[in-house]
ROVOBA-118802 format. One record per residue (C-alpha): x, y, z; residue in one letter. Coordinates in steps of 0.2 Angstrom, whole numbers, plus 5000, padded with zeros to 4 digits. Layout:
XYZA/...
REM end
This chain:
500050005000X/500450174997X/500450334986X/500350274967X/501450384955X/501450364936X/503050374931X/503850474918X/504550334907X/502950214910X/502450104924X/501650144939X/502750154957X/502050114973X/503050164988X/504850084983X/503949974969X/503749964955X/502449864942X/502249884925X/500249914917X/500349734909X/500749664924X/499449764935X/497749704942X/496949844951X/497750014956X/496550124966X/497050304967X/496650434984X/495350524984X/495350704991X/494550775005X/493150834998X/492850674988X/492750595003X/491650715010X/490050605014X/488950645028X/488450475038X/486750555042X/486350555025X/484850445023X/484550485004X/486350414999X/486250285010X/484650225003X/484850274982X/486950204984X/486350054975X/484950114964X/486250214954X/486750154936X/487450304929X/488150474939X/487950594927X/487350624908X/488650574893X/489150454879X/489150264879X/490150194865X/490150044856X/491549974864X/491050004880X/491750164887X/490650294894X/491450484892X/490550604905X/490350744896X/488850814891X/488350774870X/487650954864X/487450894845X/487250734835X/486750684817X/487050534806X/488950564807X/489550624823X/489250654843X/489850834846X/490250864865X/490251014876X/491851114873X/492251024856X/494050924864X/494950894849X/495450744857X/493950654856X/493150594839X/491350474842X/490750444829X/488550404826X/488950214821X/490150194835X/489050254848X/487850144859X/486950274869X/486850454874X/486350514891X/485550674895X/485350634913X/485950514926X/484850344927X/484450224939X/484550064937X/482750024933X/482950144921X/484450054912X/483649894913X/482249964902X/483549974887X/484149804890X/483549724872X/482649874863X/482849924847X/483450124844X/482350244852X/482050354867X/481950324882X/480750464890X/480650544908X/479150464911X/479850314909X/478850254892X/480250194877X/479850254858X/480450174845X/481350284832X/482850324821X/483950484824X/483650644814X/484650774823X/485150804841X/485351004843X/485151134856X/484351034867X/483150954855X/483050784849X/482350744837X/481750564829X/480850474816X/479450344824X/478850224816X/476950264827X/477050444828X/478350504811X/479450634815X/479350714833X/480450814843X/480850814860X/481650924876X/483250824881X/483450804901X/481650854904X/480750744893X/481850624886X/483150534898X/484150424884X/484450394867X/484750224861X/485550164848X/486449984849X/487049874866X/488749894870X/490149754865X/491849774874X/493149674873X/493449574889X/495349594887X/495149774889X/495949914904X/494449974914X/494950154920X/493750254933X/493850454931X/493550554943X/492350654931X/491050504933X/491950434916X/492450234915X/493550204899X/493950014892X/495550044884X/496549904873X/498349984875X/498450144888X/500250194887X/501050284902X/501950444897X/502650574906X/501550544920X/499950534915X/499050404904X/498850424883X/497250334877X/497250314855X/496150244846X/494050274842X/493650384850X/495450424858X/496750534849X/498150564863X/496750574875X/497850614891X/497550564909X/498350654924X/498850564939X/497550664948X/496050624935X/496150434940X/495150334951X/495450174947X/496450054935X/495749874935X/496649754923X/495449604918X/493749574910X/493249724906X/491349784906X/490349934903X/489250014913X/487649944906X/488249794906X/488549784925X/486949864931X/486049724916X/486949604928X/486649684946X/484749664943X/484849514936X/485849434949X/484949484962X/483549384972X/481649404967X/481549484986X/482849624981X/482549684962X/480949754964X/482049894977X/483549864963X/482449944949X/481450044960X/481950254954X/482950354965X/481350484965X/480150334976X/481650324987X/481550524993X/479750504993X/479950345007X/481150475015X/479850595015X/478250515018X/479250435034X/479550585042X/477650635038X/477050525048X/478350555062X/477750735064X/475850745059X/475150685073X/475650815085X/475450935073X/473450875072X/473550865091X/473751055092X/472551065079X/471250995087X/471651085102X/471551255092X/469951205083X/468951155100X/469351345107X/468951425091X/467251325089X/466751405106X/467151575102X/466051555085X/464551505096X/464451655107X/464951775090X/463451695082X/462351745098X/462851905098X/462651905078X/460851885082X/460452015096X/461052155086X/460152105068X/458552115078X/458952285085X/459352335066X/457652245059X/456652355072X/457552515067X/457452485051X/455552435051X/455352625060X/456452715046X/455452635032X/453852705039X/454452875042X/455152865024X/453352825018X/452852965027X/454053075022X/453853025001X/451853055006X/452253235011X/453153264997X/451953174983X/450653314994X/451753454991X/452153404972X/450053384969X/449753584976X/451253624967X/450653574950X/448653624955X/449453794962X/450253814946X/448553764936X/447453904945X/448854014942X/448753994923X/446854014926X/446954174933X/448054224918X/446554154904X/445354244913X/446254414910X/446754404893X/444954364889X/444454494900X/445454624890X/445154534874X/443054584879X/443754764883X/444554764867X/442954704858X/441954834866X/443154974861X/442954924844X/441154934843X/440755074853X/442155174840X/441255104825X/439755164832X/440455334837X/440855364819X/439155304812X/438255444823X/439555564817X/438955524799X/437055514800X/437155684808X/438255754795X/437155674780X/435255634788X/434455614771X/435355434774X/434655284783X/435655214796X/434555134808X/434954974805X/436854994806X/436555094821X/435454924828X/436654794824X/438354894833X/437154904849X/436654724850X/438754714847X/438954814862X/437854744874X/438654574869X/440154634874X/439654714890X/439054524893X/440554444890X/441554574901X/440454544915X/440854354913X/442654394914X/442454494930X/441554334937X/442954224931X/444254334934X/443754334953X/443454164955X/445154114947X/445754244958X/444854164974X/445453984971X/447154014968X/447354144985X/446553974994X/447953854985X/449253974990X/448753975008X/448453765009X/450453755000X/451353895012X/451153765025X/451853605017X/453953665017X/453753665035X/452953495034X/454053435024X/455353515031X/455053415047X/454653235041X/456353265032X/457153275049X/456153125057X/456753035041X/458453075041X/458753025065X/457652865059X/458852815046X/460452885058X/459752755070X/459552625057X/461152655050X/462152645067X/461052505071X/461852415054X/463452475060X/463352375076X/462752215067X/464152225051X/465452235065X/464552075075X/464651995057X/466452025053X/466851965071X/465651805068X/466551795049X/468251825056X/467851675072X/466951565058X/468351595046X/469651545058X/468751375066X/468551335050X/470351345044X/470551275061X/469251115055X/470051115036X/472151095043X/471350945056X/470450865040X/472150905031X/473450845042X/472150695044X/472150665027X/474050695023X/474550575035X/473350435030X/474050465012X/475950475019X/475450315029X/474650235014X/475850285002X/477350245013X/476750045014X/476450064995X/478350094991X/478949995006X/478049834994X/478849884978X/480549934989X/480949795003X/482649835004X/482449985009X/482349985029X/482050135042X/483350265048X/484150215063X/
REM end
């Protein structure tokens, strides 16, 4: 044991050892610090350790290496990575799968067998050839659904082309950027390691890049989680191919349960109090509408009596307004009479004038028919007078019965307006008693809706927890 060095001329020196790569088995590298860094609290990646098939998204070649770097492009020809490394060439043909996110080893079982296609988030597999792969959209020819694209990371997961056939005689070398490279011939130079050949061209190592070294069968990552499930006992692959998601939700749904029942204790507890002060809001809800109901009952009768006053005052108004136009026919007919009479009596005047300055003429019958004109006239004015005065007389008596209604009105305006004061402070009073009832009501029933919530949540937490525990027996309580 000891540090391993790489040494400048090839070979590999271990304390005051030294080994050559062709003579190696295994070689496993330090890690650092914060490599090691692994909280033993951590229930999560106690739990999801084994469910784990692939750490991080990248390439899967033909051959059996797995390069962790993220695929950003891809078409008929080539894989293009993040960066463009001039050192790394994949081609489409040489490539077995792409992967745009980790996976779990449920998931790379589903590709074991499958013709190309997708595999999706949701954990449904499509059928397809490749089209193009390019910002962050793939896209696919199906022979169900013709060409379609989709969202790589979000909605697909995996792109699948051909299973993976290394070569058993192959180096298996663990990097410690999640990558595990099958290599034929590494060749140590200058200390560090030189991979060549597809997809390799002088692809260099450092000393601190490397995890592990393993010289014998090797196999890619597909392969040995394939084989992990498989191997396993019926008891233990359900929990093997179970997704890494259900084991945060046992997490989860555990310490639901752990901590719902006191809080429904308390709520309980709060709801009981809150119920009470509801019941006495209520009765004091009711006192004060009954208050309002008799107010109110009191200002629609004084309104009544007020609109009365004022449909009395609006009735003399228009009959005042009436005899008033009266008054004003009777004395243009009266003047109209006058006029009349002045007419004639002129006329009449001027006929005398003439039968005394010519007497041989006979005007007796003219002289006849301007009297009968004037008498009719001195009828008709008397007429006038008689209308005039009683026009006269009914509108005085209108005028006295309307000086009194402003002061009526005047006064049933101000019983209206203290009745409707009252009322109003009356519905003051009873809106506040509602808003205290609304505000007690509103919080027993927030009280009564978290009991029948934590309630629920913690039958589901229950249910769902013995739900996952039958798909994941492996997977036991925290200590």
């Amino acid at each position: 044991m000891g540090r391993i060095e790489l040494k400048a001329k090839g070979g590999l020196k271990i304390g005051d050892s030294s080994v050559s790569l062709t003579d190696l088995r295994l070689a496993s590298f330090e890690q650092s610090a914060q490599q090691k860094a692994s909280p033993d609290n951590d229930e999560f990646a106690r739990l999801t350790e084994s469910l784990r098939a692939l750490e991080q998204d990248g390439a899967l070649t033909w051959d059996g290496s797995f390069i962790a770097r993220k695929v950003v492009a891809m078409d008929d020809t080539k894989v293009s990575f993040e960066g463009s490394p001039k050192e790394l060439f994949l081609s489409t043909v040489y490539t077995s799968a792409v992967f745009f996110k980790p996976i779990t080893l449920g998931q790379a079982f589903e590709l074991k067998g499958r013709q190309p296609g997708i595999l999706l988030a949701s954990g449904g597999f499509v059928e397809g050839k490749l089209a193009s792969l390019k910002d962050g959209t793939l896209v696919i020819d199906s022979v169900l659904f013709g060409r379609k694209s989709y969202m790589t990371g979000t909605e697909v997961v995996a792109l699948w082309l051909q299973q993976p056939k290394p070569t058993a005689s192959y180096f298996t070398l663990r990097i410690r950027d999640g990558s595990m490279l099958l290599a034929k011939d590494p060749m140590l130079m200058d200390g560090a390691l030189i991979l060549n050949g597809s997809p390799f061209r002088n692809y260099r190592i450092a000393r601190d890049q490397l995890v592990e070294i393993r010289n014998e069968g090797a196999i890619d990552m597909l392969t040995l989680a394939w084989a992990k499930v498989n191997s396993a006992p019926p008891e233990k692959r359900a929990m093997l191919q179970a997704s890494v998601a259900n084991v945060a939700r046992v997490i989860e749904f555990r310490a639901q349960v752990k901590t719902y029942e006191v809080k429904l204790q308390e709520a309980k507890k709060l709801l009981a109090n809150l119920e009470a002060a509801k019941v006495e809001s209520s009765a004091k809800r009711q006192r004060f509408l009954q208050d309002w109901k008799r107010l109110q009952d009191v200002w629609k009768q004084k309104n009544r009596e007020y609109w009365k006053t004022r449909s009395n005052i609006s009735r003399m108004t228009s009959k005042a307004r009436q005899e008033q136009m009266a008054v004003a026919r009777a004395k243009r007919a009266l003047e109209n009479y006058k006029r009349t009479l002045n007419r004639h009596t002129a006329r009449l005047e001027i006929l005398e004038k003439a039968a005394r300055e010519k007497p041989e003429r006979d005007m007796r019958r003219d002289r006849e028919s301007y009297m009968r004109s004037i008498k009719r006239a001195d009828r008709d004015i008397l007429k006038a007078h008689k209308k005039l005065n009683d026009a006269r007389r009914d509108n005085d008596k209108i005028l006295a019965e309307t000086k009194l209604l402003p002061a009526e009105e005047k006064s049933a305006k101000q019983t209206l307006d203290q009745a409707k004061k009252d009322a109003d402070q009356a519905m003051q009073a009873y809106r506040k008693t509602i808003v205290d009832y609304q505000v007690s009501s509103r919080q027993a029933g927030i009280a009564r809706g978290k009991v029948e919530e934590l309630q629920q949540k913690k039958d589901q937490a229950t249910q769902e927890l013995e739900k996952l525990r039958s798909i994941t027996p492996a997977i036991e309580p925290g200590k």
